[in-house]
Steps between C-alpha positions, in 0.01 A plus 500: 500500500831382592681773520220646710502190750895571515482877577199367798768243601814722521233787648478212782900416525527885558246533752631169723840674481358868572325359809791254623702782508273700720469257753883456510538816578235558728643191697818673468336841659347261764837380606617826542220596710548241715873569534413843598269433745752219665773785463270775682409286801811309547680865599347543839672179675838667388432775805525308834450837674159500326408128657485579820140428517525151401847386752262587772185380428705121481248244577240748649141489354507893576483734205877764548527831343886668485465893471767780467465833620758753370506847645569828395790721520242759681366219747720382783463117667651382755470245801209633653259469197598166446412356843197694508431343192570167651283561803194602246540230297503240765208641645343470159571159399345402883179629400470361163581171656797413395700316738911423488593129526693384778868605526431710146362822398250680271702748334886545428669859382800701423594803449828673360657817462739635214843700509891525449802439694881446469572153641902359556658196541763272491642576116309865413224667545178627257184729555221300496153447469311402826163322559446542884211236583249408752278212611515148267646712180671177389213321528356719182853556322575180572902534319724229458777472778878431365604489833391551898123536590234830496511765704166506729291700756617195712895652528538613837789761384339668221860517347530247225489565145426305196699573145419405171782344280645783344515696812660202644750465232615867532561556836587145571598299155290263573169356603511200820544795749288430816637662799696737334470825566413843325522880634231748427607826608767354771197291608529124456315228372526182486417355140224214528560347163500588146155451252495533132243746337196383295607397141210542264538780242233699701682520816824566320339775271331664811789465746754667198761656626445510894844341532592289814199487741492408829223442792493567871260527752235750490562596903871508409445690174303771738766522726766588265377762295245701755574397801351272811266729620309615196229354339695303253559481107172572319386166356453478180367165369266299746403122390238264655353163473154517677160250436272588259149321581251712262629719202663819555536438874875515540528827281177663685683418859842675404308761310341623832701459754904516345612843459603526175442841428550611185695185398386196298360139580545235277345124503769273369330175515236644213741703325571183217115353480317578134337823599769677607743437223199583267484821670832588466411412125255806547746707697746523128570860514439592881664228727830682470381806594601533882281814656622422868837481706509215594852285413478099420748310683676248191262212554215676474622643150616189414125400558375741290787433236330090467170698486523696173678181316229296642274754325696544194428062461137499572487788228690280276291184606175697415621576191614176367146332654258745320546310151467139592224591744315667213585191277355252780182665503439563122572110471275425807231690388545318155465192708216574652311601126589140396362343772221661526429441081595129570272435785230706303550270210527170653228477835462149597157325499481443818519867626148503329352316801721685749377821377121388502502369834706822623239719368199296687682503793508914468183513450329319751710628793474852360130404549474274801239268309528197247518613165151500295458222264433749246856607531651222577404422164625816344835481648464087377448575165832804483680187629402267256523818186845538641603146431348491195681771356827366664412145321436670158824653498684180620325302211532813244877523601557092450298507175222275597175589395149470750179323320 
């Protein structure tokens, strides 16, 4: 018998230390989860040029939606559509309603245009990359300035020029260099200030090996390489900030009256919410297959970068959270057997009356009439059997004995 009661008792030891060790570790995996999810959502705040949305909604009770629309090498943009668009969409947002505040406006844009040229200044000169811009660009890149201000629709000239630092640093050797001035193809400009590219790993990864950058003016940008009286550089990226009041409403508006051809639109304020990261989950195998021309500017593949690792952590955080989810609900469903034994075993006297009366009650309003005294009496005596089978098995259980 002993050593029977000591194989039951070390049988026990084993099991405590079998099932402590589960929940360790499924707290462990819970952790984890957590971590993962933190990780996955904490990666869209990195991307200011994916906040747009949000800086211009401020303190406005009105719902903002930023979109991107990137066009095609075989579709050409230029001026034109987008003050057509403008016109269309004011017209728009008059019907649905929606009304600008007072010395502000309902929508803000940008647009941009990509290419090369061979800059010089003061101490060499390099072949650069270019960003030609229109409208409030800065407003949705909004990059930090080492020296000197933006360059802005508002420039009366159209001739200044903003570099980034290591543009700066080779033409110049150095970066406080306001009112200095650069020559693009024995044109000059006059260089507005100097701003310092975005420095998380997705920007960096996407922008590679562009080299020194610099912006100008879209009009400016136009000028230079086709000429005053043509149409202008294609545009190739086009940004805006515009309400949405209902869902889809934004995206519907641009969808039918931009002219984005065969290009592509994206929604970056709902590009980081559950669903779509989940669907990117879905898209393993596909997402990098590009069928159409179209060429992402750096941010926008910098944005897409932060999108597959916020993928890769919700993965990981569904992963880690199927085991101590399936432990919680094996031991709440244990729960839930006890309790439902214990309140079997142990009903209190007084639910006897509660249940009686509750029954009556049914009865007669089921009926509309007093209860017979026939079965008043009936449902009386299953009251008082009740009890009487309770009290037996109080007395039985205490060891007393009825005479």
């Amino acid at each position: 018998m002993k050593k029977i009661e000591l194989g039951r008792f070390a049988s026990r030891i084993k099991l405590k230390k079998i099932t402590l060790i589960i929940l360790i570790a499924n707290a462990a995996l819970a952790i984890l989860s957590a971590i993962c999810l933190a990780v996955c959502f904490s990666f869209p705040g990195r991307l200011q040029s994916q906040l747009a949305a949000e800086r211009w909604t401020g303190a406005s009770e009105l719902r903002f939606e930023q979109l991107s629309c990137f066009m095609s090498e075989s579709d050409s943009l230029n001026m034109d559509n987008i003050y057509e668009f403008r016109y269309k969409l004011g017209k728009k947002l008059t019907e649905a309603s929606l009304e600008a505040p007072e010395n502000g406006a309902l929508f803000n844009d940008a647009w941009s245009a990509f290419g090369k040229v061979k800059v010089f200044g003061d101490h060499g000169n390099a072949e650069c990359s270019v960003i030609a811009v229109g409208g409030d660009y800065f407003f949705f890149h909004p990059l930090k300035l080492l020296s000197g201000s933006y360059i802005s629709e508002d420039d009366l000239m159209g001739d200044r020029v903003l570099l980034d630092r290591e543009l700066a640093w080779r033409l110049f050797g150095g970066t406080d260099l306001q009112g200095m001035t650069v020559t693009i193809d024995n044109i000059p400009y006059v260089v507005a200030g100097v701003v310092e590219r975005e420095v998380d790993f997705a920007s960096k990864k996407a922008y590679g090996d562009g080299g020194a950058g610099m912006y100008m003016s879209y009009s400016a940008y136009s000028a230079l390489t086709a000429g005053e009286e043509s149409a202008g550089a294609p545009v190739d990226c086009y940004e805006i900030v515009m309400p949405q009041p209902v869902e889809d409403f934004a995206e519907g508006l641009l969808k039918e009256n931009f002219a984005i051809g065969s290009g592509e639109i994206i929604n970056n304020s709902g590009r980081f919410t559950f669903g779509e990261i989940f669907g990117i989950i879905k898209q393993f195998g596909t997402r990098s297959m590009h069928t159409t021309s179209v060429i992402y500017p750096y941010w926008e593949n910098a944005a897409r970068c932060l999108g597959d690792w916020c993928a890769l952590f919700m993965l990981l955080a569904i992963i880690f959270g199927v085991s101590p989810l399936a432990c919680a609900f094996v031991v709440l469903m244990i729960l839930l057997i006890r309790l439902k034994d214990y309140l079997a075993d142990n009903v209190p006297e007084w639910t006897v009356g509660a249940i009686d009366r509750a029954r009556k009650k049914r009865y007669s309003v089921s009926h509309k009439t007093a209860l017979p005294a026939g079965k008043q009496d009936e449902l009386k005596g299953d009251s008082e059997h009740v009890k009487g089978l309770l009290h037996e098995g109080t007395d039985s259980g205490s060891g007393s004995t009825h005479v």
